[in-house]
N, CA, C and O atoms as a GROMACS GRO file, in nm:
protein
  432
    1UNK      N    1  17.186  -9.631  15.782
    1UNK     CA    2  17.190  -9.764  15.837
    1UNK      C    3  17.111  -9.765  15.969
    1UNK      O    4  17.116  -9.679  16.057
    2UNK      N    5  17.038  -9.876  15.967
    2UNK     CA    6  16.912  -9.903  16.106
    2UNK      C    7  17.061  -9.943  16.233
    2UNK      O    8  17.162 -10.006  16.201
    3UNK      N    9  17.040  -9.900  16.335
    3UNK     CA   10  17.100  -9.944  16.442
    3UNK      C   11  17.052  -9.957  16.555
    3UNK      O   12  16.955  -9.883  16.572
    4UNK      N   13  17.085 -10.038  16.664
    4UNK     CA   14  16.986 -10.112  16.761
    4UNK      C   15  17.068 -10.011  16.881
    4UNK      O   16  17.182  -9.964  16.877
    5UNK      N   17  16.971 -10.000  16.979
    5UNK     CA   18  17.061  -9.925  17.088
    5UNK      C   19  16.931  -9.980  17.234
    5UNK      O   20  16.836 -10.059  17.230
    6UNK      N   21  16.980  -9.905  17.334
    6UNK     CA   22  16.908  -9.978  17.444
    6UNK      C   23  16.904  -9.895  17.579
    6UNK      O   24  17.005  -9.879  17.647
    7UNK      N   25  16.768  -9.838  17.617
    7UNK     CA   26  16.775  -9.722  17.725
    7UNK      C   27  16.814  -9.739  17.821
    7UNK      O   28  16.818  -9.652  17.908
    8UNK      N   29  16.863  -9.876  17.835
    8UNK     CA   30  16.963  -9.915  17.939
    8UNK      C   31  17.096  -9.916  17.979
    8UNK      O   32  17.158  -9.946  18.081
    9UNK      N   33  17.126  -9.861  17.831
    9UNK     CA   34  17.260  -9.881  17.789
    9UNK      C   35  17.358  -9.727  17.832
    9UNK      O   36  17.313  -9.618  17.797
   10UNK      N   37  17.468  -9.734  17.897
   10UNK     CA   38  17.556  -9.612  17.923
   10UNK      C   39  17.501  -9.535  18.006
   10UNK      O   40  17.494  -9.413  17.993
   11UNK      N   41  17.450  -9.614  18.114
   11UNK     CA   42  17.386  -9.526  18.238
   11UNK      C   43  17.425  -9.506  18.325
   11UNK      O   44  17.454  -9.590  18.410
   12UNK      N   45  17.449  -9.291  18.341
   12UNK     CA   46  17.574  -9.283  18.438
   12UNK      C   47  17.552  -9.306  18.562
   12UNK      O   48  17.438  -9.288  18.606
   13UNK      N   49  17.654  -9.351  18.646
   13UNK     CA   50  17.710  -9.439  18.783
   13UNK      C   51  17.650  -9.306  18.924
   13UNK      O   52  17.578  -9.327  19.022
   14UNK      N   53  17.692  -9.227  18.895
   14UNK     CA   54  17.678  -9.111  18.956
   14UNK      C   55  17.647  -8.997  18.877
   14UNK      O   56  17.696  -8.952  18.773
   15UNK      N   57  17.498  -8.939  18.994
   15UNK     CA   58  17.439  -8.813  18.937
   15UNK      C   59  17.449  -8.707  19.017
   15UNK      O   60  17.438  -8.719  19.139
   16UNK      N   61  17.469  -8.599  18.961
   16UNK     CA   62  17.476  -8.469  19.046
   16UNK      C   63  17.338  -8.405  18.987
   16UNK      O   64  17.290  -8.293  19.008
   17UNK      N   65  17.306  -8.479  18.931
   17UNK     CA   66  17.172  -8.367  18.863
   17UNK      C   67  17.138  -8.488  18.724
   17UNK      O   68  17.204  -8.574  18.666
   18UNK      N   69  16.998  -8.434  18.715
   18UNK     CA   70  16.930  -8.525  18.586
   18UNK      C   71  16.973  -8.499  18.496
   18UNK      O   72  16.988  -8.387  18.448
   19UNK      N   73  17.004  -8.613  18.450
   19UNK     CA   74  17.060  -8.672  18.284
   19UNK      C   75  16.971  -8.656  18.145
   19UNK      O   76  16.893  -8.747  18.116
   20UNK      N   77  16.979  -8.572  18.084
   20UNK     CA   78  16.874  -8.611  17.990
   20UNK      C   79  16.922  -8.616  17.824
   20UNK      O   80  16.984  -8.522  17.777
   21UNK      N   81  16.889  -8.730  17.747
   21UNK     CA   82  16.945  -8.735  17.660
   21UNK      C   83  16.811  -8.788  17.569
   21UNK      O   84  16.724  -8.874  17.582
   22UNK      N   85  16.855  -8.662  17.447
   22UNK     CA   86  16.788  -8.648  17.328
   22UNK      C   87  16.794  -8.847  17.249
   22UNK      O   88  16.898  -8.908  17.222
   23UNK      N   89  16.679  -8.888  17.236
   23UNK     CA   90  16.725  -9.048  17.144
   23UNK      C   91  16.672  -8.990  17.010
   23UNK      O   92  16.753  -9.022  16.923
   24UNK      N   93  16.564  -8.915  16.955
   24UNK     CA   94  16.543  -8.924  16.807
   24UNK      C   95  16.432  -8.782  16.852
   24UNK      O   96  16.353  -8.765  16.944
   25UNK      N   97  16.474  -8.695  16.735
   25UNK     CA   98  16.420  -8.550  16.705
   25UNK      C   99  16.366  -8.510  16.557
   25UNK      O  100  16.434  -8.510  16.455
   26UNK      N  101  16.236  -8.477  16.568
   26UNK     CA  102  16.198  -8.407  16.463
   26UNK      C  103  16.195  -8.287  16.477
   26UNK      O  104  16.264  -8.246  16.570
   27UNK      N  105  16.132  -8.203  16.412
   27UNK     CA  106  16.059  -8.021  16.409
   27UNK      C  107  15.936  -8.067  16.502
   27UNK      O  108  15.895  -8.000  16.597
   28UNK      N  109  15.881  -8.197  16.459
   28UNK     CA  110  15.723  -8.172  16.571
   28UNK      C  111  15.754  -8.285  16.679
   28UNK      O  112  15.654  -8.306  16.748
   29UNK      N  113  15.875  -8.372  16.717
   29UNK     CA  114  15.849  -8.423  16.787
   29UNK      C  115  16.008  -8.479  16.832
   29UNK      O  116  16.094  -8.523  16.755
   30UNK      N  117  16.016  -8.457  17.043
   30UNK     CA  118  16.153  -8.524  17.082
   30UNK      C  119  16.107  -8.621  17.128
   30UNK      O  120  15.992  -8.623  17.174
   31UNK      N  121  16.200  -8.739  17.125
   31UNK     CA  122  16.189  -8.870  17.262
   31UNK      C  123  16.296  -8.824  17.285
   31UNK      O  124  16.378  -8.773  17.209
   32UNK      N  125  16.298  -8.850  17.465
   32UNK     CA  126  16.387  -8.822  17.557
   32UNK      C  127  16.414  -8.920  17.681
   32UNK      O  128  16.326  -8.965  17.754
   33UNK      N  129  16.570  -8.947  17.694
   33UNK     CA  130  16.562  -8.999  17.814
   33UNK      C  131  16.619  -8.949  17.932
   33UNK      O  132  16.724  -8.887  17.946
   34UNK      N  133  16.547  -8.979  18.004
   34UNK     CA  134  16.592  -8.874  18.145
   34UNK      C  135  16.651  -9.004  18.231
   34UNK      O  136  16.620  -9.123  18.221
   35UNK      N  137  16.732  -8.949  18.307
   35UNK     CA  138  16.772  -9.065  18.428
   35UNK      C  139  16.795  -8.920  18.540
   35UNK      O  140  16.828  -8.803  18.519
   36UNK      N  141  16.757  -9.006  18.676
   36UNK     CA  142  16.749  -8.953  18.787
   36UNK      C  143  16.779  -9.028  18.905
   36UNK      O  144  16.744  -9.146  18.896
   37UNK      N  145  16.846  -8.989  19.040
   37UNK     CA  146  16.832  -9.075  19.104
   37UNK      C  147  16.831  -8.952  19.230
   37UNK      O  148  16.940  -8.911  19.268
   38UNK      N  149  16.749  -8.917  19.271
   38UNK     CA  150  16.701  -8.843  19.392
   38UNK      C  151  16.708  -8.705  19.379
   38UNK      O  152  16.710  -8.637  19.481
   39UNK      N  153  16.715  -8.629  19.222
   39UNK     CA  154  16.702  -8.514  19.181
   39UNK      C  155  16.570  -8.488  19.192
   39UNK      O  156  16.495  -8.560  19.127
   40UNK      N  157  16.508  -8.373  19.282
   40UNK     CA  158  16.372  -8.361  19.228
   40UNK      C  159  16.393  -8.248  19.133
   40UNK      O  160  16.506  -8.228  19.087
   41UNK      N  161  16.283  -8.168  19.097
   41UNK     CA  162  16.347  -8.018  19.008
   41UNK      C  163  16.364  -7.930  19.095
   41UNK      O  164  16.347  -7.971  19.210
   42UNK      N  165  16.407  -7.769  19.076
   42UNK     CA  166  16.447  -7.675  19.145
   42UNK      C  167  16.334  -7.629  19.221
   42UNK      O  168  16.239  -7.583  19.159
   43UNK      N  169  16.330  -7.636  19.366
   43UNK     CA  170  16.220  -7.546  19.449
   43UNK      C  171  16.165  -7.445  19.410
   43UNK      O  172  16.071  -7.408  19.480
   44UNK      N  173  16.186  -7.392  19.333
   44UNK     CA  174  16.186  -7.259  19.273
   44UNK      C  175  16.093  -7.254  19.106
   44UNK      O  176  16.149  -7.274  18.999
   45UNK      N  177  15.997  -7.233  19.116
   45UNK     CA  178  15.948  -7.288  18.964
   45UNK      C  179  15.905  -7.376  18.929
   45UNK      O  180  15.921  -7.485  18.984
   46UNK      N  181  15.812  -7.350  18.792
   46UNK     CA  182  15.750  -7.491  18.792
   46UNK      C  183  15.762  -7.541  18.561
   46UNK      O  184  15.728  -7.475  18.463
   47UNK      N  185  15.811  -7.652  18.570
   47UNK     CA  186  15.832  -7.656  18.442
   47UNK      C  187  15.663  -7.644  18.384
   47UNK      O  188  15.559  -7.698  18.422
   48UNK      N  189  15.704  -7.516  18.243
   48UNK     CA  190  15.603  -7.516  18.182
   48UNK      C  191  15.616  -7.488  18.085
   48UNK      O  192  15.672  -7.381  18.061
   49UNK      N  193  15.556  -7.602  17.947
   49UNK     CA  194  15.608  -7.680  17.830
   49UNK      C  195  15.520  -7.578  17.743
   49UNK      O  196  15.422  -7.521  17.793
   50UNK      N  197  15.550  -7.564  17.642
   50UNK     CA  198  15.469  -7.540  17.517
   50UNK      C  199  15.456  -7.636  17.435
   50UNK      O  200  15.425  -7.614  17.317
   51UNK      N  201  15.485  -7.804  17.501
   51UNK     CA  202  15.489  -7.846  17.395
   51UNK      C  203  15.371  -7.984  17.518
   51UNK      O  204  15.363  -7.955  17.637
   52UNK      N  205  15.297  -8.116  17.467
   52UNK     CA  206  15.239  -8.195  17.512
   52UNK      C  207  15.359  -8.300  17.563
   52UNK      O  208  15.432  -8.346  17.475
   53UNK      N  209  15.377  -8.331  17.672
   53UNK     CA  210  15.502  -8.435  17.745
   53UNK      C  211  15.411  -8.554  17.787
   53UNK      O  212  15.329  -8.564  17.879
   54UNK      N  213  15.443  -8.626  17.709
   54UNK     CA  214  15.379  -8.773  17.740
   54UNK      C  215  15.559  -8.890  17.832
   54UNK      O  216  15.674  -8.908  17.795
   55UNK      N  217  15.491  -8.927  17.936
   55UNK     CA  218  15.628  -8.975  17.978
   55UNK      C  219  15.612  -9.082  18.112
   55UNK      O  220  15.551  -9.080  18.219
   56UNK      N  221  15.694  -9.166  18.046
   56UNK     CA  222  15.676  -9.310  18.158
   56UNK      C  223  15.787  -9.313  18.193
   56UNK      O  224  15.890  -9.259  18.155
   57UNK      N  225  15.750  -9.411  18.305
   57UNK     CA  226  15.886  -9.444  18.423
   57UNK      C  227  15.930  -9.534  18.407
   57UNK      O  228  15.881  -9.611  18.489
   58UNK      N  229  16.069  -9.634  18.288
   58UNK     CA  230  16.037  -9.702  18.243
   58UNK      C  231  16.105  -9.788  18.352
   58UNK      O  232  16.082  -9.908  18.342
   59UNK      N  233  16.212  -9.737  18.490
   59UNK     CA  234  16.214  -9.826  18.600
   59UNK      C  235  16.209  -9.718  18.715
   59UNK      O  236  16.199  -9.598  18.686
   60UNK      N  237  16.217  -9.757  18.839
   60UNK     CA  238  16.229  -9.671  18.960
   60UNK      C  239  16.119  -9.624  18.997
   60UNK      O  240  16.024  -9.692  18.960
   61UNK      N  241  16.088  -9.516  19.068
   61UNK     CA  242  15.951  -9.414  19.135
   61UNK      C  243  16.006  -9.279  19.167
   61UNK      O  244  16.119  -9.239  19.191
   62UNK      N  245  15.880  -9.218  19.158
   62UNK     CA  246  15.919  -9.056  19.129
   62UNK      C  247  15.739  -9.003  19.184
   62UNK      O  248  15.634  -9.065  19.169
   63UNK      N  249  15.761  -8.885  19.242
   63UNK     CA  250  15.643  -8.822  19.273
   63UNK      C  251  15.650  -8.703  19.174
   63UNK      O  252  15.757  -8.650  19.146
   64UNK      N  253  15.486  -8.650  19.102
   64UNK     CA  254  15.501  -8.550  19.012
   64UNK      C  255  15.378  -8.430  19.097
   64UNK      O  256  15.266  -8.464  19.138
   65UNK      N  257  15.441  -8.282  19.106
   65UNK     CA  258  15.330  -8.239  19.179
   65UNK      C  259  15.292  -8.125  19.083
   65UNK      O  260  15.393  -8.067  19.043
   66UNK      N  261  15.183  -8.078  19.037
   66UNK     CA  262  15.091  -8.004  18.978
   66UNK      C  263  15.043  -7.857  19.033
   66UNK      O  264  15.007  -7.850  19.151
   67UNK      N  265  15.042  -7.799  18.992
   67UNK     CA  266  15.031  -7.661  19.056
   67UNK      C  267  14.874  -7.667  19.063
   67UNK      O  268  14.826  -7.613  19.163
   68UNK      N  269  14.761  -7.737  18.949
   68UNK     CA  270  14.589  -7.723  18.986
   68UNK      C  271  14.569  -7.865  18.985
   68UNK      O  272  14.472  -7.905  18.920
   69UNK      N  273  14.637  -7.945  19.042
   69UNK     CA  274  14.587  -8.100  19.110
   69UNK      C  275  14.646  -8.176  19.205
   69UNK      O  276  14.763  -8.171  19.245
   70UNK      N  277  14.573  -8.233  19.231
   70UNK     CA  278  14.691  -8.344  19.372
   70UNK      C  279  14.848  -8.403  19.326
   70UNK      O  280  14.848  -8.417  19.203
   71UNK      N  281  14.926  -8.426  19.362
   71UNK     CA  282  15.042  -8.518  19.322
   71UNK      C  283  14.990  -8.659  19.256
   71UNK      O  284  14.878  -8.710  19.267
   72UNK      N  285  15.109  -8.709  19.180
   72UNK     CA  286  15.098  -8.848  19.111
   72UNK      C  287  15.249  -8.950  19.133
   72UNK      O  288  15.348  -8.970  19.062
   73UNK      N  289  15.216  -8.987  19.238
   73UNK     CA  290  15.360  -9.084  19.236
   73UNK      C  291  15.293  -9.156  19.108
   73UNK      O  292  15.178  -9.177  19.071
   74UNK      N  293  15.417  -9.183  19.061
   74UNK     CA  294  15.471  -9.348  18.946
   74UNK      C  295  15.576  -9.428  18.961
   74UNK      O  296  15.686  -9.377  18.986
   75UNK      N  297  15.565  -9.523  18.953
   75UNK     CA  298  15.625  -9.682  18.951
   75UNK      C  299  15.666  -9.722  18.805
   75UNK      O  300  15.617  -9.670  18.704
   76UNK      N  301  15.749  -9.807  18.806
   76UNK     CA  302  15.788  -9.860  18.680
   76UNK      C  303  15.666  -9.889  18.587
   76UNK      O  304  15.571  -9.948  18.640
   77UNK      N  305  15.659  -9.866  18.499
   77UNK     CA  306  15.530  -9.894  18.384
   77UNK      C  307  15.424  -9.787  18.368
   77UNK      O  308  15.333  -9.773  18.286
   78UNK      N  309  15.464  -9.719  18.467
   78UNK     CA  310  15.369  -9.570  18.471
   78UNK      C  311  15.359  -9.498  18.371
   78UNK      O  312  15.474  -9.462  18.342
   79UNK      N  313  15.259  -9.441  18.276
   79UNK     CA  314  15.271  -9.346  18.246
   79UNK      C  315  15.164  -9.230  18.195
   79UNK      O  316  15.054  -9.260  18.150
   80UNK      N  317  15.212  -9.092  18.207
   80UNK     CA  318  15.042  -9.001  18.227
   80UNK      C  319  15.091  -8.890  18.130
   80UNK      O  320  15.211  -8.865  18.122
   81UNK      N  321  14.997  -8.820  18.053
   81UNK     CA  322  15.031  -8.730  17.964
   81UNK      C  323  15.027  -8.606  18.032
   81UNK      O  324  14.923  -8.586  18.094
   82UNK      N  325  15.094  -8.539  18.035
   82UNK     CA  326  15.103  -8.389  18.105
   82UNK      C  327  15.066  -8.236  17.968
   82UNK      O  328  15.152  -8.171  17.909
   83UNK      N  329  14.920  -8.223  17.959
   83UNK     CA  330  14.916  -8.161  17.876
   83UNK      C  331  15.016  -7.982  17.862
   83UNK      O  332  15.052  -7.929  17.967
   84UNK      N  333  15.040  -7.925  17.751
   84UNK     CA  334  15.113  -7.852  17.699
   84UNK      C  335  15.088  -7.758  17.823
   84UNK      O  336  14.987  -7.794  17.885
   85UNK      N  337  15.140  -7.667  17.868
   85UNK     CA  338  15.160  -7.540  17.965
   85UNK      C  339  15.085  -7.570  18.096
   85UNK      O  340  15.038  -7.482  18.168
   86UNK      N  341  15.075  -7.744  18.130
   86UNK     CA  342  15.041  -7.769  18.288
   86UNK      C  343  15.175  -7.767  18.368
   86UNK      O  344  15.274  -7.831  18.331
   87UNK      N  345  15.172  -7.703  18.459
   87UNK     CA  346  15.268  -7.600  18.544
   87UNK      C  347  15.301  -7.767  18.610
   87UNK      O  348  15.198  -7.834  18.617
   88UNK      N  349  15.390  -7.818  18.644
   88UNK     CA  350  15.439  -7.936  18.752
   88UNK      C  351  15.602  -7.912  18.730
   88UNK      O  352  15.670  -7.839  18.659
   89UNK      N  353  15.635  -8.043  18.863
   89UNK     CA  354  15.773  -8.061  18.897
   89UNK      C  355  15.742  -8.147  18.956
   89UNK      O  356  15.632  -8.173  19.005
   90UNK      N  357  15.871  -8.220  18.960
   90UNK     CA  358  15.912  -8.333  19.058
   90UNK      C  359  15.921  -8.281  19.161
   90UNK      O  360  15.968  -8.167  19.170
   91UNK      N  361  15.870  -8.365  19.287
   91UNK     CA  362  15.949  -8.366  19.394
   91UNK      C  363  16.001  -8.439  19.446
   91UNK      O  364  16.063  -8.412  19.548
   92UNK      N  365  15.992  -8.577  19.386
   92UNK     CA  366  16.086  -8.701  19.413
   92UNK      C  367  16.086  -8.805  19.374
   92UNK      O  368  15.990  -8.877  19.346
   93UNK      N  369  16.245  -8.833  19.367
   93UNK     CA  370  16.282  -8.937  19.256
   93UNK      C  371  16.366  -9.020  19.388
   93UNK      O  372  16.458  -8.970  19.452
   94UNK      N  373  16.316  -9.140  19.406
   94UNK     CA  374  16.412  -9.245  19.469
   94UNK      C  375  16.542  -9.199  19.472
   94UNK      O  376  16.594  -9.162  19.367
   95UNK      N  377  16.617  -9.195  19.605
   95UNK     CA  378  16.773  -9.162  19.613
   95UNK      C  379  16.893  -9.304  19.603
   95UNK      O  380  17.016  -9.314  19.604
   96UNK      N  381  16.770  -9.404  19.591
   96UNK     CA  382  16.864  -9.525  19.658
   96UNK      C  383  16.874  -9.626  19.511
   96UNK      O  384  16.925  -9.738  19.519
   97UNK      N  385  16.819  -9.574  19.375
   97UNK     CA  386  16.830  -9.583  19.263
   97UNK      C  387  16.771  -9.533  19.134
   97UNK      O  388  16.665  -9.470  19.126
   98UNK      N  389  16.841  -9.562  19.046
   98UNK     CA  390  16.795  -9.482  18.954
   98UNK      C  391  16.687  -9.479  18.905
   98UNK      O  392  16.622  -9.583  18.905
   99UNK      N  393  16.627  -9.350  18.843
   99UNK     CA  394  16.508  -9.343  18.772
   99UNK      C  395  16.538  -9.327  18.641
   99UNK      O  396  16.618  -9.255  18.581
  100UNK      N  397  16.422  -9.449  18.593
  100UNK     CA  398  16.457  -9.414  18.437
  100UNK      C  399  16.354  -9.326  18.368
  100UNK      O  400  16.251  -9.356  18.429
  101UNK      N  401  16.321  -9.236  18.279
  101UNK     CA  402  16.179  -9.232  18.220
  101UNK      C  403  16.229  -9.183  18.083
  101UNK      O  404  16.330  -9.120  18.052
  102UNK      N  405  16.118  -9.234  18.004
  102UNK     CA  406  16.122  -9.206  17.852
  102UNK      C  407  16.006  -9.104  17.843
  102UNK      O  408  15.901  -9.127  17.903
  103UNK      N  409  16.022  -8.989  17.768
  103UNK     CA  410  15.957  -8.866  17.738
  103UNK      C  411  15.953  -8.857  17.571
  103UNK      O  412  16.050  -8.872  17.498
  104UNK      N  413  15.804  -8.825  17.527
  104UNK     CA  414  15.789  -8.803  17.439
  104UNK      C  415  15.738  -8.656  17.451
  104UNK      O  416  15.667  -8.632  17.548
  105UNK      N  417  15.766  -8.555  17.363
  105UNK     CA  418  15.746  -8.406  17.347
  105UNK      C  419  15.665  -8.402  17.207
  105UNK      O  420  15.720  -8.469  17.120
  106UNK      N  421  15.556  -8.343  17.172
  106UNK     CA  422  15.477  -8.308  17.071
  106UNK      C  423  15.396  -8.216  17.071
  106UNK      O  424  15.342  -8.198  17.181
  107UNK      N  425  15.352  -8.124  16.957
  107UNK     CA  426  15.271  -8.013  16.945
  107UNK      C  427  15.127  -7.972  17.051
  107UNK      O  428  15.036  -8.042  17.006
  108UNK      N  429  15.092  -7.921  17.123
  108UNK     CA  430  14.968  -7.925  17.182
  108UNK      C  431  14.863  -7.889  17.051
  108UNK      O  432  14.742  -7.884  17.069
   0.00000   0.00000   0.00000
């Protein structure tokens, strides 16, 4: 059965850390939604995917920093493909509300 749902929907009140929830999974491909609200990632490390992360901000602002390029703040409607094993992290996500972003994950 088709059912309607809404990335707006059941968004927790308080974060101690980013939210991320699986919406629909294949073998070659996740959408994901992340919520954040002043989590950047761990100082320590830098996420690095084996897989292609395509991913918009679908409300709020967030700075993304790159280990071989300048930073990329985004704004609501933003969105930039982060090819497969490019080294980045957040370093900031608005504290004074939430960030939303939808992530798509696929094969490089």
């Amino acid at each position: 059965m088709t059912t309607i749902n809404n990335i707006f929907k059941a968004l927790p009140d308080a974060l101690t850390e980013e939210q991320f929830e699986t919406l629909a999974e294949t073998s070659q491909l996740k959408i994901e939604r992340i919520v954040s609200r002043g989590q950047p990632s761990p100082t320590t490390g830098w996420h690095d995917q084996s897989q292609n992360e395509w991913v918009m901000v679908v409300q709020g602002e967030a700075t993304l920093n790159f280990i071989d390029q300048p930073s990329i703040s985004l704004g609501t409607g933003d969105f930039i493909l982060i090819p497969a094993h490019q080294k980045h992290r957040v370093s900031y996500a608005n504290p004074e509300k939430q960030t939303i972003w939808l992530a798509i994950h696929y094969p490089g």
